[in-house]
KEFI-67424 format. One line per 3 residues: number of its first residue (from 0); for each residue x, y, z of N, C-alpha, C. Coordinates in steps of 0.001 Angstrom, whole numbers, plus 524288, in hexadecimal, padded with zeros to 5 digits. Layout:
<pts>
NUM> X Y Z X Y Z X Y Z ~ ...
</pts>
This chain:
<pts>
0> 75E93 7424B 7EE7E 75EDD 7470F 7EB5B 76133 74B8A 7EE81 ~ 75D8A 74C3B 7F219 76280 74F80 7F768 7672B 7501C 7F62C ~ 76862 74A24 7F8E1 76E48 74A94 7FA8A 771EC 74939 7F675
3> 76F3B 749FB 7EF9F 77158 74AFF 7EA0B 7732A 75026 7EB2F ~ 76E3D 7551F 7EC15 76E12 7584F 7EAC3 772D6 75B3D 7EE51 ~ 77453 75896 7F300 77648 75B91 7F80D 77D67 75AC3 7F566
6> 77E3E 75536 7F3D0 78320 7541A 7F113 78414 75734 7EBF3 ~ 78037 75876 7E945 78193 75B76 7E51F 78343 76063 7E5BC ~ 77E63 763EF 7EB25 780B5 7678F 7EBC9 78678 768B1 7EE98
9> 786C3 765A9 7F1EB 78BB7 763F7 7F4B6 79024 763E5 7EF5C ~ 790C3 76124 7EB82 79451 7621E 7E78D 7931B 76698 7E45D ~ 78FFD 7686C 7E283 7918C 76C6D 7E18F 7938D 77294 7E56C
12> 79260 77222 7E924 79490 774F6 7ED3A 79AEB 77401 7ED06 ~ 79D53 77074 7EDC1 7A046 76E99 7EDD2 7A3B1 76FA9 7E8FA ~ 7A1B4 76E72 7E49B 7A4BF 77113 7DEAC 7A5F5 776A3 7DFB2
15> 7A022 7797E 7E1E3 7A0A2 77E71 7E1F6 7A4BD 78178 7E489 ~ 7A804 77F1F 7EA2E 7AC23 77F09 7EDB5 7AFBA 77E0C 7EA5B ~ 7B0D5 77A56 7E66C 7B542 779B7 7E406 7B55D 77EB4 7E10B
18> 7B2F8 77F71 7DEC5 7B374 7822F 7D970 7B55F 7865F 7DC54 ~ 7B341 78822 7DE81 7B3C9 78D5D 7E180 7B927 78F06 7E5FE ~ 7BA0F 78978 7E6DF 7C0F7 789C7 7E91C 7C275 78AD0 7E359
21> 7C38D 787BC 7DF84 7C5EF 7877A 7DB23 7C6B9 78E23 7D77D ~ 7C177 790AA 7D8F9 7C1ED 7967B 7D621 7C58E 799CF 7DB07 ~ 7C357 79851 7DF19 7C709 79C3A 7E3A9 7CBA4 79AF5 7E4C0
24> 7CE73 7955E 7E23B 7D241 793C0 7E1CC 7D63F 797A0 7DD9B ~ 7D2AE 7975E 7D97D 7D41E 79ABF 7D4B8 7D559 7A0C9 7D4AE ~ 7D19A 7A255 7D7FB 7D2BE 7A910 7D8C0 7D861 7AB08 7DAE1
27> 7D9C9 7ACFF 7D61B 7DFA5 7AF77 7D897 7DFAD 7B266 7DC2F ~ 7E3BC 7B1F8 7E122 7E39C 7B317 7E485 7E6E0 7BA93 7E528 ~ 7E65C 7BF11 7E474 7E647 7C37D 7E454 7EB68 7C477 7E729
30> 7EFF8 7C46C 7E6E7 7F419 7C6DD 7EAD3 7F2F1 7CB86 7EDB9 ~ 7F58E 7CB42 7F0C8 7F3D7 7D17F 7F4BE 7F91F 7D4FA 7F04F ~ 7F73A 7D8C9 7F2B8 7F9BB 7DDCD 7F022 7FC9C 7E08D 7F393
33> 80193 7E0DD 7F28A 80767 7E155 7F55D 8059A 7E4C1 7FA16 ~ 801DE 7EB7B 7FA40 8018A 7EC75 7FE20 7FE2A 7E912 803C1 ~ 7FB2A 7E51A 802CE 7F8B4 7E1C6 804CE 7FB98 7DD14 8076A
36> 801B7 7DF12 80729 80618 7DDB7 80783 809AE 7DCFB 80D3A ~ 807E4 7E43C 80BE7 80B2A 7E88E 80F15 808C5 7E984 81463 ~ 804F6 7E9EB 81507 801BD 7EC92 818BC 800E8 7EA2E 81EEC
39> 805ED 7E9D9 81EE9 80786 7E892 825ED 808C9 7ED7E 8292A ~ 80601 7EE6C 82D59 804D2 7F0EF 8315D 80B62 7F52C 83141 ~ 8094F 7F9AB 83156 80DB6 7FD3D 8300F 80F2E 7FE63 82E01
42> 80DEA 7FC93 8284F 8106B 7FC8F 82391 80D27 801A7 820F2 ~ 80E29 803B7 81B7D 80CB0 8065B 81930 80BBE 8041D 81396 ~ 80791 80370 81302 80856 80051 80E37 805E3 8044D 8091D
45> 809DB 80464 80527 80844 80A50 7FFFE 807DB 8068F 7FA8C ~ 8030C 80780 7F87E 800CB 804E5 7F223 802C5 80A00 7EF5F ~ 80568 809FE 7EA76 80653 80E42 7E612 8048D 80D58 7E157
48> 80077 81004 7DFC8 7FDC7 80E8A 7DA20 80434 811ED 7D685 ~ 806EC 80CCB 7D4C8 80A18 80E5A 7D0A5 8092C 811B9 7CBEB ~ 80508 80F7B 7CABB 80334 81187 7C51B 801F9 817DA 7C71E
51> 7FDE2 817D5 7CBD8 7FCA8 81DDD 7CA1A 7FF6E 8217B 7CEAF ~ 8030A 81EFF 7D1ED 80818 82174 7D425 80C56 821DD 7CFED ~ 80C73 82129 7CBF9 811AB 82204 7C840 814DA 824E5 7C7CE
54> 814EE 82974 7C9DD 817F8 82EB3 7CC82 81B31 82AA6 7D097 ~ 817EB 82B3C 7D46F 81C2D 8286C 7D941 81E60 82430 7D8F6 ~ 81C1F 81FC8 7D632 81F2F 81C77 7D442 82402 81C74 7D0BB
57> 824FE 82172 7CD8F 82774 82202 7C93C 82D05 824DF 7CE88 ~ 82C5C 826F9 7D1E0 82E75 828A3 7D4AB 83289 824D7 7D75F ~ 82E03 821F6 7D9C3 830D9 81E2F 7DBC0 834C9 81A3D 7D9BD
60> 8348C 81948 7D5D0 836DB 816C2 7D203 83ADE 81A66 7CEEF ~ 83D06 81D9A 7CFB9 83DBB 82239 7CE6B 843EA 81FEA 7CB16 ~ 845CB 81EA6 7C515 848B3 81D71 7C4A1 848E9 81801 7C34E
63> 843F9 814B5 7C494 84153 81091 7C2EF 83B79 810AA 7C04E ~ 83CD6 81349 7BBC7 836A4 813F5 7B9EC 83487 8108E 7B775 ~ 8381A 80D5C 7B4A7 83474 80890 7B363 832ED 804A1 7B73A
66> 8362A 80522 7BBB0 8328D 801E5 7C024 82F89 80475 7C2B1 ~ 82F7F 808D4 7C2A8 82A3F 80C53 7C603 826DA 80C36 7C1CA ~ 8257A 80DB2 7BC7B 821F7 80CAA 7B8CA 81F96 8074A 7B85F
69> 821E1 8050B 7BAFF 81DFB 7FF2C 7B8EE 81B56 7FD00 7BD24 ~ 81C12 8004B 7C1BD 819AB 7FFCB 7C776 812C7 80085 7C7AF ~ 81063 7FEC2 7C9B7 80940 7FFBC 7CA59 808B3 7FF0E 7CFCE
72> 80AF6 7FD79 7D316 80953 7FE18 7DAC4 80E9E 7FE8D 7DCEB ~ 80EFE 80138 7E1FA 813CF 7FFEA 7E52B 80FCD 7FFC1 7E9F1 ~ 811F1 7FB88 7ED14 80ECF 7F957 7F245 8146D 7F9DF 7F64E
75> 814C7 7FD39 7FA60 816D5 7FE0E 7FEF8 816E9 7FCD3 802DB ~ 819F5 7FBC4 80718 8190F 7FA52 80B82 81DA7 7FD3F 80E89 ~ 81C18 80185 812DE 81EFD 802CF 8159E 81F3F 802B9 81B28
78> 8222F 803BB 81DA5 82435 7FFE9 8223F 82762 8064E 825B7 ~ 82252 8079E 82809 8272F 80E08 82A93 82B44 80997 82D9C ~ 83049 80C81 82EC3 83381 80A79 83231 83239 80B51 836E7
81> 8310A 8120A 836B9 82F51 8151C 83A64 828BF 81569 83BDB ~ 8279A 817DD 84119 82241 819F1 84195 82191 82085 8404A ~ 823A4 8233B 83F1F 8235B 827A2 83CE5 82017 829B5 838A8
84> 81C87 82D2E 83AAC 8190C 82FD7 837EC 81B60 83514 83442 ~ 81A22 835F3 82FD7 8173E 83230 82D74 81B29 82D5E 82CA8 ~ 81A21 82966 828A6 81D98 82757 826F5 8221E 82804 824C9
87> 8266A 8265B 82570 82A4F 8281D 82451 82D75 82496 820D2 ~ 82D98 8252B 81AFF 82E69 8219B 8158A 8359A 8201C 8155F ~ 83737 82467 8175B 83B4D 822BC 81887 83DA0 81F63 81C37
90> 83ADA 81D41 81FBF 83BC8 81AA7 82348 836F8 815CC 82241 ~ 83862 81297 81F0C 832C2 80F8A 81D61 835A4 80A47 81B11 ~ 83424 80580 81C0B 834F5 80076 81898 830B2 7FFF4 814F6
93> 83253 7FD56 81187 82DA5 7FB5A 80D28 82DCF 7F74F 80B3C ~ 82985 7F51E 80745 828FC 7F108 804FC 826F2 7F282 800CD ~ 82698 7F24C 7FB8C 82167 7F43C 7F7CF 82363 7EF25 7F31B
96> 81D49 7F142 7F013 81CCF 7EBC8 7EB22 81CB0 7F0CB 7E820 ~ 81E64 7EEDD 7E2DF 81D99 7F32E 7DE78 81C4B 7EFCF 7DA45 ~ 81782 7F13A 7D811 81480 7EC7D 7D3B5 814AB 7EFB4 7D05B
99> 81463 7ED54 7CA59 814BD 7F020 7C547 81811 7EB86 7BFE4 ~ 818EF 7ED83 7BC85 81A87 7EBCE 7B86B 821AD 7E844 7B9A9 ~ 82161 7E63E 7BDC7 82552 7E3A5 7C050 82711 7DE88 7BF7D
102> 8269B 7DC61 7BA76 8285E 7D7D2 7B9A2 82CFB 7D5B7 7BB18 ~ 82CE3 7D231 7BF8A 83112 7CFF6 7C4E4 834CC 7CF2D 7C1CC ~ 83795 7CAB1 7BCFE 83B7B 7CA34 7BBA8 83E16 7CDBC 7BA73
105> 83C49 7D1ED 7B777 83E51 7D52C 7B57E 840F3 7D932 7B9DF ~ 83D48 7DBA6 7BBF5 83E57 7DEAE 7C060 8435A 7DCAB 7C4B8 ~ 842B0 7D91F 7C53D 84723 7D538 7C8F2 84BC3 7D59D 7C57F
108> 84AD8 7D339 7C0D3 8506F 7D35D 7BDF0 8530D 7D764 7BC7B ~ 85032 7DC44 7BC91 850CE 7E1C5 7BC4F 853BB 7E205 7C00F ~ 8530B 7E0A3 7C620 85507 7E28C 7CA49 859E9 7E18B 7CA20
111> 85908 7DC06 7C8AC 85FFF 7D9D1 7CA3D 8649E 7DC5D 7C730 ~ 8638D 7DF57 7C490 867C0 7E291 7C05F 86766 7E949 7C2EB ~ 8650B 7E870 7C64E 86630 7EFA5 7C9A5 868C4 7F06E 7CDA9
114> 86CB1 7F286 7CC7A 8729D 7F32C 7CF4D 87114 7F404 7D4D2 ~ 86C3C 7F746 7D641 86BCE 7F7C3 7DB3C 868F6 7F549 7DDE2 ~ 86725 7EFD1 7DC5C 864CC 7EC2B 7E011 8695E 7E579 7DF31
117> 868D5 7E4E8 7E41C 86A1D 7DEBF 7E5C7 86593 7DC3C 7E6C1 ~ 8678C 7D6FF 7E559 86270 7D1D3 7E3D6 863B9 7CF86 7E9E7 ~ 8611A 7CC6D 7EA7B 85F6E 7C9E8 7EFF6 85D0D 7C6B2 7ED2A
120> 85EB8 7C019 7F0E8 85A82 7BB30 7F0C5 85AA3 7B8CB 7F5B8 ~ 85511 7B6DF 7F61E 853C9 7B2D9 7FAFF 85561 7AEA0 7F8BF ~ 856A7 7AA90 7FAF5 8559D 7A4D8 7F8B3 84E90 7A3B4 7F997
123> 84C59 7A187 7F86D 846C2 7A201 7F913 843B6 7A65D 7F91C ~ 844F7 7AB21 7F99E 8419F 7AFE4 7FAA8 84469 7B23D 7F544 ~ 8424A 7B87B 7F667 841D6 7BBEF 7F270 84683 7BDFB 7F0D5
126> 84705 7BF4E 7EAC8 84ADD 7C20B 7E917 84B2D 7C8BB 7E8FE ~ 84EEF 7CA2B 7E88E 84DBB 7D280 7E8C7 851D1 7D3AF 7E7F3 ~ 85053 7D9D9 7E759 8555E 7DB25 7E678 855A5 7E1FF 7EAF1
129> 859CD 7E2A0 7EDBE 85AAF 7E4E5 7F1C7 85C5C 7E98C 7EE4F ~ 85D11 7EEA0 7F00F 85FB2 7F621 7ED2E 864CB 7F4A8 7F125 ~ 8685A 7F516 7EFD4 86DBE 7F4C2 7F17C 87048 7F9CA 7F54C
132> 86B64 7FE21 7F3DA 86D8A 8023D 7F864 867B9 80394 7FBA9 ~ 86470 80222 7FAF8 85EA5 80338 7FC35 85BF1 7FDB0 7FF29 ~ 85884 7FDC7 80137 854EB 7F98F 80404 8517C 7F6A2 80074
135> 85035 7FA73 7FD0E 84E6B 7F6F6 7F8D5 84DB7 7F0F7 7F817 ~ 84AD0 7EEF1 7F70B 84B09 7E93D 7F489 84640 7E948 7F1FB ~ 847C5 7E608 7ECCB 841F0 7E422 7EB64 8430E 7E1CF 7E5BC
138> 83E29 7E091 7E2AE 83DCC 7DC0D 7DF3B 839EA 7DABB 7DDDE ~ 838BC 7DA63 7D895 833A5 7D6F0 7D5AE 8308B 7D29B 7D95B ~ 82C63 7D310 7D9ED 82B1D 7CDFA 7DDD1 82528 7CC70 7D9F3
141> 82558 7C953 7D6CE 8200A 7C7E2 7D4F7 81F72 7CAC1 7CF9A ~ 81B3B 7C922 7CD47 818A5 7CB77 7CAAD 81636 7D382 7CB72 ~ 81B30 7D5D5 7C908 81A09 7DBD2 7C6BC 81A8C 7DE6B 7CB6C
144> 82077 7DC65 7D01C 81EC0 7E018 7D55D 825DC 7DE1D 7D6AC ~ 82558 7E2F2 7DA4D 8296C 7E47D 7D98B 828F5 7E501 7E1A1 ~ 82E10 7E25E 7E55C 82BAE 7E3E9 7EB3B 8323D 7E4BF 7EB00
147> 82FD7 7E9D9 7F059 835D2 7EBFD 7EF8F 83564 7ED6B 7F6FF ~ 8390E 7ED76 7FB80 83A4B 7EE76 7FF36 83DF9 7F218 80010 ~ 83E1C 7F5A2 80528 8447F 7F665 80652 84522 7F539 80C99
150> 8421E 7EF0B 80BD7 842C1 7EDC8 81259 843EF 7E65B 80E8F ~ 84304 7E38A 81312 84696 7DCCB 811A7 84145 7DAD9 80D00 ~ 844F6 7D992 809CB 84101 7D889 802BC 83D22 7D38C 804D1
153> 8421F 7D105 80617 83DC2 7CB8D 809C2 839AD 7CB38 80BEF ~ 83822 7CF4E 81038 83528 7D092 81399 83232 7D2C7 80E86 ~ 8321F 7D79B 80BC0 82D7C 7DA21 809EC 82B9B 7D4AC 80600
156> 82FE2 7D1AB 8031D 82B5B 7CCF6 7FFAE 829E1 7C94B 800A2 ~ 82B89 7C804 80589 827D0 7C54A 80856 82160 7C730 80AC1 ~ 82346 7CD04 80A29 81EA7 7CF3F 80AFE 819AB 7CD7E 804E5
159> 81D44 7CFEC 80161 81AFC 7D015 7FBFF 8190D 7CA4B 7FC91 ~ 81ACE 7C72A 7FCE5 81A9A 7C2F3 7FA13 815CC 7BE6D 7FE8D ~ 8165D 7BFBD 802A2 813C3 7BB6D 80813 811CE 7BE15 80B22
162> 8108F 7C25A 80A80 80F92 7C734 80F19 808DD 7C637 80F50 ~ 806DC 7C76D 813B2 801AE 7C5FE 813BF 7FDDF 7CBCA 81250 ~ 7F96E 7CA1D 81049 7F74A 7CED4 80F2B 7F4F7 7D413 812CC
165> 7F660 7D8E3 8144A 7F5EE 7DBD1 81A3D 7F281 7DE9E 817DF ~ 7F0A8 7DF00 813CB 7EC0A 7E43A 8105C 7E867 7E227 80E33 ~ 7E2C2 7E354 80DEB 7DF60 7E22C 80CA1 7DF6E 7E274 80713
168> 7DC27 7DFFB 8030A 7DD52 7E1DA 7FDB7 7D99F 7E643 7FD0E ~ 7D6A8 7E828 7FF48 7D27C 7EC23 7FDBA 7D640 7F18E 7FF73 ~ 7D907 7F1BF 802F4 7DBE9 7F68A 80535 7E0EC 7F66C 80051
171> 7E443 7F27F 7FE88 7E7DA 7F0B6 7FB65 7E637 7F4EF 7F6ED ~ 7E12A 7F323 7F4C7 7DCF9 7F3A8 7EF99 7DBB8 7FAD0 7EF95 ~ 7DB1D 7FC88 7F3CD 7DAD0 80178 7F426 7DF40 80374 7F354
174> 7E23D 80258 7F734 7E7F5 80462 7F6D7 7EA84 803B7 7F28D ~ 7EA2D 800DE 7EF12 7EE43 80118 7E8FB 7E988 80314 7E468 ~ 7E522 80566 7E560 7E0CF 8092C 7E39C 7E2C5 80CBD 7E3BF
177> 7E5F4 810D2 7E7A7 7E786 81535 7E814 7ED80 81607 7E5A0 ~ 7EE24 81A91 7E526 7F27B 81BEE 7E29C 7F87B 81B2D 7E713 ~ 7F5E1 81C43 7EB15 7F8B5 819E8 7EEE4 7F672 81923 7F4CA
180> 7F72D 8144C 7F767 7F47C 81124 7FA90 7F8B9 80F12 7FFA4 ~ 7F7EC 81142 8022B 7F9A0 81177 8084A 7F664 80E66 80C33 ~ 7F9A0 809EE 80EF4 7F5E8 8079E 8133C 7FA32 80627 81615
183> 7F969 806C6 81BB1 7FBF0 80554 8215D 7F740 80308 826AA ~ 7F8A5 7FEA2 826F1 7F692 7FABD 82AEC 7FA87 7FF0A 831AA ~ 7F577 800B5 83450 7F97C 80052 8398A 7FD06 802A7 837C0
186> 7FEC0 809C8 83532 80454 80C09 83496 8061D 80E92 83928 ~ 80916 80FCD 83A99 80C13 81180 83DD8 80D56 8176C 83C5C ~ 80DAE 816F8 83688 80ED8 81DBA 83406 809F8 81EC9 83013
189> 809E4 8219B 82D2C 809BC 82334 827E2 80995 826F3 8241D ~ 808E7 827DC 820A4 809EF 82CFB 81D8E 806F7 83282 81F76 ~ 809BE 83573 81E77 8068C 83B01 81F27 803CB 83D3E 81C84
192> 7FF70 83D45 81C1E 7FB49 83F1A 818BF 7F96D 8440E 818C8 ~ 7FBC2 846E8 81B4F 7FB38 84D6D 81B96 7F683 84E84 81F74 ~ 7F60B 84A9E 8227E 7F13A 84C1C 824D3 7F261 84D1E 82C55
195> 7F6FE 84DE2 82CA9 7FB1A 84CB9 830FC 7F837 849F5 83466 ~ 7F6D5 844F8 83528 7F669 8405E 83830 7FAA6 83EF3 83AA8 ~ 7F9BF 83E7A 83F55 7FDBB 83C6E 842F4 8008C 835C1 84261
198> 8042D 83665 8441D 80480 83025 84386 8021D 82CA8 845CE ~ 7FE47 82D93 84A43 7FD58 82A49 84ECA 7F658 827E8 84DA3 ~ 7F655 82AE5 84788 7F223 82926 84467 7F2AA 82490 8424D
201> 7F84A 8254A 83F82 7F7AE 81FD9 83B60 7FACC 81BE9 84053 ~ 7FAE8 81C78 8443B 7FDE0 817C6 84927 7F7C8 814E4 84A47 ~ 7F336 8199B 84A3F 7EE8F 814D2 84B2F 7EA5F 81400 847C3
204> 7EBFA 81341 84210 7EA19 811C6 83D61 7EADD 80BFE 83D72 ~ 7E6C3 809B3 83AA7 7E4A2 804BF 839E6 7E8A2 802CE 835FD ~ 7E4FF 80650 830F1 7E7E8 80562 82BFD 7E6E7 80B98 828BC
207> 7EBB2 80C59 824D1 7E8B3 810F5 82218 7EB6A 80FC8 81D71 ~ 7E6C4 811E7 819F0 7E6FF 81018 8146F 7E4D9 81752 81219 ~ 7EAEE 81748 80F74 7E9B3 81C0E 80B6F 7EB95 81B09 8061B
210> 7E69F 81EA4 80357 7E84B 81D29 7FD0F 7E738 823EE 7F9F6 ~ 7EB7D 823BE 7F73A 7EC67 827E8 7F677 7ED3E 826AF 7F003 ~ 7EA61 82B80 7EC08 7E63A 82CB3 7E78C 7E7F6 8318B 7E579
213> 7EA35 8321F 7E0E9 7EBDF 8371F 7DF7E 7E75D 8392A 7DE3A ~ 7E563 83EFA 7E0B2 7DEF6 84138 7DE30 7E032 842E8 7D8FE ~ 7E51D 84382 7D51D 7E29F 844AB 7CFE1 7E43E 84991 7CE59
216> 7E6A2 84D8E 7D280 7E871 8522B 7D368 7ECC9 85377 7D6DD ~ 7F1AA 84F12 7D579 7F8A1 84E9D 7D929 7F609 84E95 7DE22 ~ 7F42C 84B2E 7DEB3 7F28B 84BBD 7E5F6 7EF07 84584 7E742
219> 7EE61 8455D 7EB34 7EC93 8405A 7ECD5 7E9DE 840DE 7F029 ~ 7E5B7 83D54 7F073 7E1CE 83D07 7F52C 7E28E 83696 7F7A7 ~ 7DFE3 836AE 7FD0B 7DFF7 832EE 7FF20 7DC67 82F22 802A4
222> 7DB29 82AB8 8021B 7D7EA 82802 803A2 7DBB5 824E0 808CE ~ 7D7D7 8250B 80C05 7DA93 82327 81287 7D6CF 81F2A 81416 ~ 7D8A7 81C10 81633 7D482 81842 81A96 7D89C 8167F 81F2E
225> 7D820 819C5 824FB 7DA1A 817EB 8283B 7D792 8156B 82CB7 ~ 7D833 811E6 82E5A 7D69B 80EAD 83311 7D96C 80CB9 83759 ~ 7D7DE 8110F 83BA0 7D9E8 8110D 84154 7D8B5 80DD3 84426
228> 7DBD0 80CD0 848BB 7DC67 8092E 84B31 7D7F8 80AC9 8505B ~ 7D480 80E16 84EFA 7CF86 80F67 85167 7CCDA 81420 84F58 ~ 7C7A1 8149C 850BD 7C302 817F7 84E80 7C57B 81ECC 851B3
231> 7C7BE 81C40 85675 7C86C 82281 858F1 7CD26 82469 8544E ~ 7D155 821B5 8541F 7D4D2 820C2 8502F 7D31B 82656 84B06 ~ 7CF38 8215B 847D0 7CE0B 82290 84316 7CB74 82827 842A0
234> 7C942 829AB 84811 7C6C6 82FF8 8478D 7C91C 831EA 8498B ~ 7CDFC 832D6 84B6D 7D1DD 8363E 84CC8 7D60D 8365F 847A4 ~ 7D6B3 831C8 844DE 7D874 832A2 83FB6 7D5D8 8377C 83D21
237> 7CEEE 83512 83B54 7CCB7 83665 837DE 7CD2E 83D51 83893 ~ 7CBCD 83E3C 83EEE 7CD92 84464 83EB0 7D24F 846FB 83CE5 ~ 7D6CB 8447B 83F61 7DC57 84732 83C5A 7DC5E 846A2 83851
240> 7DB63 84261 83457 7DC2C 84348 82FB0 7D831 847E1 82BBE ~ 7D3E3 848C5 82E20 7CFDE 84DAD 82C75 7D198 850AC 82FAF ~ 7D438 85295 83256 7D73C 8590D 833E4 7DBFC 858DA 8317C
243> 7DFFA 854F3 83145 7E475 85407 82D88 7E294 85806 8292F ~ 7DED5 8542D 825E4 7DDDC 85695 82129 7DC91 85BD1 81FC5 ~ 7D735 85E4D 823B7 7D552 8626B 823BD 7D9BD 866B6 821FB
246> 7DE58 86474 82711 7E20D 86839 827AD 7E518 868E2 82370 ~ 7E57F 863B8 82114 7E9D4 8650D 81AE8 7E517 866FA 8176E ~ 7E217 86759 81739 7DFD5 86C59 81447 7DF8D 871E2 81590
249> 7DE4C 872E2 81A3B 7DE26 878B5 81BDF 7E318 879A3 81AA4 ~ 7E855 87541 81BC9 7EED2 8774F 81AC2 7ED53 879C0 814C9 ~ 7ED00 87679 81103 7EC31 87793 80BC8 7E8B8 87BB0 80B0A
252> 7E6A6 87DB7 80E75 7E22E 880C3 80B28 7DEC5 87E72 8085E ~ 7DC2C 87961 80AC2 7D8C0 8774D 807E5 7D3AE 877B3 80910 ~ 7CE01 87923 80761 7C7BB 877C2 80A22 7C7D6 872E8 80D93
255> 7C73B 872B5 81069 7C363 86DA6 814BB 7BD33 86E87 814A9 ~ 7BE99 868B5 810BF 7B7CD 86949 810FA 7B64B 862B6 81409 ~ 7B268 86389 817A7 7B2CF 8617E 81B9D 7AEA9 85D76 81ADF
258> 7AAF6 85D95 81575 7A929 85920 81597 7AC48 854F0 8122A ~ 7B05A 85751 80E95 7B26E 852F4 80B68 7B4E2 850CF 811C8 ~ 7B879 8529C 81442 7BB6A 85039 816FA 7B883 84C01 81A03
261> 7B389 84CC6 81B26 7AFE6 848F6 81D24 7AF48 841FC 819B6 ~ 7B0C2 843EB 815A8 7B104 83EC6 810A1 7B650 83CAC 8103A ~ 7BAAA 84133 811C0 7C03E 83E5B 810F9 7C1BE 83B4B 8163F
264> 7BFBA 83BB6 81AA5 7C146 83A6A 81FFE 7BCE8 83874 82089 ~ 7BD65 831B6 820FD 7B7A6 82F67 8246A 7BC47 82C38 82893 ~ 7B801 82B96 82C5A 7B819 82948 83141 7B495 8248D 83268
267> 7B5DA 82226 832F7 7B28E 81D07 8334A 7B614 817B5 83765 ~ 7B387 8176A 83B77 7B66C 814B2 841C4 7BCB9 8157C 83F6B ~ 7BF06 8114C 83F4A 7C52C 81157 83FD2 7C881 813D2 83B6B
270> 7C575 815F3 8373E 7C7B6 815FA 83178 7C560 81BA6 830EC ~ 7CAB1 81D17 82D1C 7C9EE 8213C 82C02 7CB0E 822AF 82604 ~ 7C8F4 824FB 82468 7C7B6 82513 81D1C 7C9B3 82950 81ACF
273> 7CC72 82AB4 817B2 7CBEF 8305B 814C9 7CC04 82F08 81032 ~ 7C936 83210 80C88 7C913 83322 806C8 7C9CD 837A4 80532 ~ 7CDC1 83654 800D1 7D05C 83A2C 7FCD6 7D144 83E0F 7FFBF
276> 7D4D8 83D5B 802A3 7D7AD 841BE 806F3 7DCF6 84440 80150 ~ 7DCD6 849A6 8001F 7E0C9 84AF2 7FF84 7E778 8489B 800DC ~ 7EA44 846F9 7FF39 7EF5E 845A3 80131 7F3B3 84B3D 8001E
279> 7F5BC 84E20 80360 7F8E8 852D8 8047E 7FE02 85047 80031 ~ 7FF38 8528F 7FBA3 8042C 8532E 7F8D3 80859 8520F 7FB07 ~ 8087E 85553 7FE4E 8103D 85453 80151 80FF4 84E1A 804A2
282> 80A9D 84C20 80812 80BE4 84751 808C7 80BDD 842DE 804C0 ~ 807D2 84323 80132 807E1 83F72 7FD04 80DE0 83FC4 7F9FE ~ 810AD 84399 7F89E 814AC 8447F 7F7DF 81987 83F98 7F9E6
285> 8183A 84363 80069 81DC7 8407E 8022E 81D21 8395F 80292 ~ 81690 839E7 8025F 814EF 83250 801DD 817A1 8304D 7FDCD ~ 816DE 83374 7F7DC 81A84 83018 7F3CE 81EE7 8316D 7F42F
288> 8206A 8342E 7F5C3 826AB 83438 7F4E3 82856 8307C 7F8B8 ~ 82827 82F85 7FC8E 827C5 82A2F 80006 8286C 8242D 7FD2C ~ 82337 8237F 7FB10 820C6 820D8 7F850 826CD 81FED 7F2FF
291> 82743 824D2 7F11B 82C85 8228A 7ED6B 831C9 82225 7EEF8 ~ 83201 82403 7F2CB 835D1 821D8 7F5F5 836F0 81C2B 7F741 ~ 83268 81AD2 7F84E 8325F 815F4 7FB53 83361 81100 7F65E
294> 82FF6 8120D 7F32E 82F86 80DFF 7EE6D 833D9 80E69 7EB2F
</pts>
């Protein structure tokens, strides 16, 4: 009776292993999401909520409105040439995905009838189509997405297409939450945030992740999480960026009130936090105009 009972349980254990490969067999497997792509050491990698960027998108597209209207993300990847603070957009390679109402045949067959692009084929690899006076390249790739370069098409869809995943999905998940979502592994530069930070800040940054939130009133606030490449690091940050700020208020003529600032600036060992930091007009500014430049 035992060694009934020991075989029975033994098979059903055993069913239970099957079954259970068989459902985890079944679970569709989640693609990473193009910026999860991007995010190799130096890079700058930018999420654009299409839908509720539609200004800057409409910009960018400026002359293409039915392809900027049917847009919902643009995912970036930039590449300074230079080490120059801040960053400098003009001097920048890229890669970006643009997802939306992009049905590949169509869009492709569209292309091949526009005077200012030439078609390109691999034998085995990818098809595109090159801007005849511009760096440009790009092309329908998949289902409702659109990847466009103005560095070798090859190289960026091979990226798209085999590239291993460099971003977590929870940082990914935040970052295409915001209206717009900034992350750099290890930068060398980065944007100016009005808070005059030196460059020799973001040279010993970990990683920094900003996401930036229109407050509701033409202006934007901003959520930060940076992590230095040490604790002495992160509190020599955490101070400049709370006198930075102080100071662009007293510039403005603004109150400092010194316990909110205690809630927008935490410190905690290597990382450094801010919430709903004001973002200064003239830099958010020259960020999108950048930003439509580039796209």
């Amino acid at each position: 009776m035992a060694r009934a009972k020991v075989v029975l349980l033994t098979g059903a254990i055993m069913m239970a292993l099957v079954f259970t490969s068989c459902a985890t067999a079944l679970v569709k497997r989640v693609p990473p999401r193009p910026i999860q792509l991007m995010a190799e050491e130096g890079t700058i990698v930018i999420a654009v909520d299409a839908v509720r960027e539609r200004e800057l998108v409409a910009l960018a597209f400026d002359g293409m409105e039915e392809l900027g209207g049917r847009s919902r993300r643009v995912s970036l990847a930039l590449q300074g040439k230079g080490d120059g603070y801040p960053m400098a957009f003009d001097d920048v390679s890229m890669w970006a995905v643009i997802e939306g109402d992009y049905p590949s045949f169509l869009v492709n067959t569209a292309l091949m009838y526009v005077p200012a692009l030439r078609r390109h084929e691999v034998e085995g690899g990818p098809t595109w189509f090159s801007h005849k006076t511009t760096p440009l390249s790009l092309r329908a790739v998949g289902k409702d997405t659109i990847l466009l370069t103005d560095g070798d098409y090859e190289t960026a869809y091979r990226r798209y297409k085999g590239g291993g995943v460099l971003l977590d999905s929870e940082t990914a998940r935040v970052m295409e939450h915001a209206s717009i979502g900034i992350y750099a592994l290890r930068p060398k530069t980065f944007f100016d945030l009005g808070l005059d930070l030196p460059q020799s800040v973001f040279e010993q940054a970990e990683t920094v992740l900003l996401l930036l939130d229109d407050d509701g009133e033409e202006g934007y606030l901003a959520d930060a999480i940076i992590t230095m490449q040490s604790e002495k690091g992160a509190s020599t940050l955490s101070q400049m960026v709370r006198s930075g700020y102080i100071a662009r208020l007293r510039k403005e003529g603004k109150a400092v009130n010194i316990a909110a600032l205690r809630q927008m600036f935490l410190l905690e060992g290597d990382q450094v936090t801010i919430h709903r930091m004001e973002v200064p007009g003239e830099q958010l500014s020259e960020l999108k105009n950048h930003l439509v430049g580039i796209i």
